[in-house]
C-alpha positions in Angstrom: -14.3 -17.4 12.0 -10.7 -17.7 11.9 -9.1 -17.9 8.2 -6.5 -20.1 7.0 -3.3 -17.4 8.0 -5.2 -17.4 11.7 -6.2 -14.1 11.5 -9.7 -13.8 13.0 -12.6 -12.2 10.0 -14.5 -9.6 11.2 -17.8 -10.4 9.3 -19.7 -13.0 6.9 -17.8 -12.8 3.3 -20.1 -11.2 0.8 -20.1 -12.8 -2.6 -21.5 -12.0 -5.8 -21.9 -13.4 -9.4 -23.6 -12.5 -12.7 -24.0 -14.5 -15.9 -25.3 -12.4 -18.2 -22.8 -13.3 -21.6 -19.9 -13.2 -19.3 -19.8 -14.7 -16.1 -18.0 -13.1 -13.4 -17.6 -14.5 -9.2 -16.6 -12.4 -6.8 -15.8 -13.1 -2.7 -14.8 -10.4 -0.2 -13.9 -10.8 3.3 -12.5 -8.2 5.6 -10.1 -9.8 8.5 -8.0 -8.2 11.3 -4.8 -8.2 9.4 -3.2 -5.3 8.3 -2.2 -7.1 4.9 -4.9 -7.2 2.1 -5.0 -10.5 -0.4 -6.5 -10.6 -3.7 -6.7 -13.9 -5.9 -7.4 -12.9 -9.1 -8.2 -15.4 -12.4 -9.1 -14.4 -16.0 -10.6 -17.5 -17.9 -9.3 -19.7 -14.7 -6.0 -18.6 -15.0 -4.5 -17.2 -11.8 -2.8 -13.9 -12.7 -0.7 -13.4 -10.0 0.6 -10.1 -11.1 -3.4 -8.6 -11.0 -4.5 -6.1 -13.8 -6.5 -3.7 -15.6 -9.3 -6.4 -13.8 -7.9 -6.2 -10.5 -7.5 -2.7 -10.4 -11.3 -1.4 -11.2 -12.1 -4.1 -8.6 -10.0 -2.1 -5.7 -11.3 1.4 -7.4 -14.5 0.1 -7.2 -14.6 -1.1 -4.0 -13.3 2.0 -2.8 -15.8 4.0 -4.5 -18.9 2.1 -3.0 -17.5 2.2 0.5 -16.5 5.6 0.0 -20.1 6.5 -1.3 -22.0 4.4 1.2 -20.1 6.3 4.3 -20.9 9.5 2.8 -24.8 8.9 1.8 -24.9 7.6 5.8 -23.0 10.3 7.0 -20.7 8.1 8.4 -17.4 10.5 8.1 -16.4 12.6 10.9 -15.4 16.1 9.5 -12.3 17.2 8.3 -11.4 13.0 8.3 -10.3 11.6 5.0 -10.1 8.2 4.5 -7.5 6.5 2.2 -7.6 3.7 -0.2 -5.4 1.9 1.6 -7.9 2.3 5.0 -10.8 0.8 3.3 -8.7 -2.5 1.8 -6.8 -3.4 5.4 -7.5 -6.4 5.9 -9.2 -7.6 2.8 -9.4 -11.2 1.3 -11.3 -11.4 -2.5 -11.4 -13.8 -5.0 
């Protein structure tokens, strides 16, 4: 699939949403750019400048990826892999 910017995405987006009290979307996509591109909203409102929101959403992410390689044993040793490596590329909403 090629996005909008024509950069080609490498996989299907995975998307989630709750609605337990509060209700909460969320899209990722991974493309071949080096640029990642988060739209963030709170109550519908873009906020442009992120926040606390759009923070534990990159932490998180991180975390799970980082936690998934290790459980598979998916990290050479002696490699570390940055924050920065796992959200190249990324489109979320």
């Amino acid at each position: 699939m090629i996005t909008e910017s024509g950069t080609r995405q490498v996989a299907e987006p995975f998307y989630a949403d709750r609605q337990d009290g509060f209700i909460v979307e969320c899209a990722l996509a991974w493309t071949e750019s080096t640029a990642e591109r988060i739209l963030s909203f709170v109550n519908g409102i873009p906020t442009p400048s992120g926040g606390t929101h759009e923070n534990g959403l990159k932490n998180g992410l991180v975390k799970a990826v980082r936690n998934y390689l290790s459980v598979q044993n998916l990290i050479p040793k002696g490699l570390t892999i940055a924050a920065e490596d796992i959200r190249e590329g990324l489109v979320a909403i």
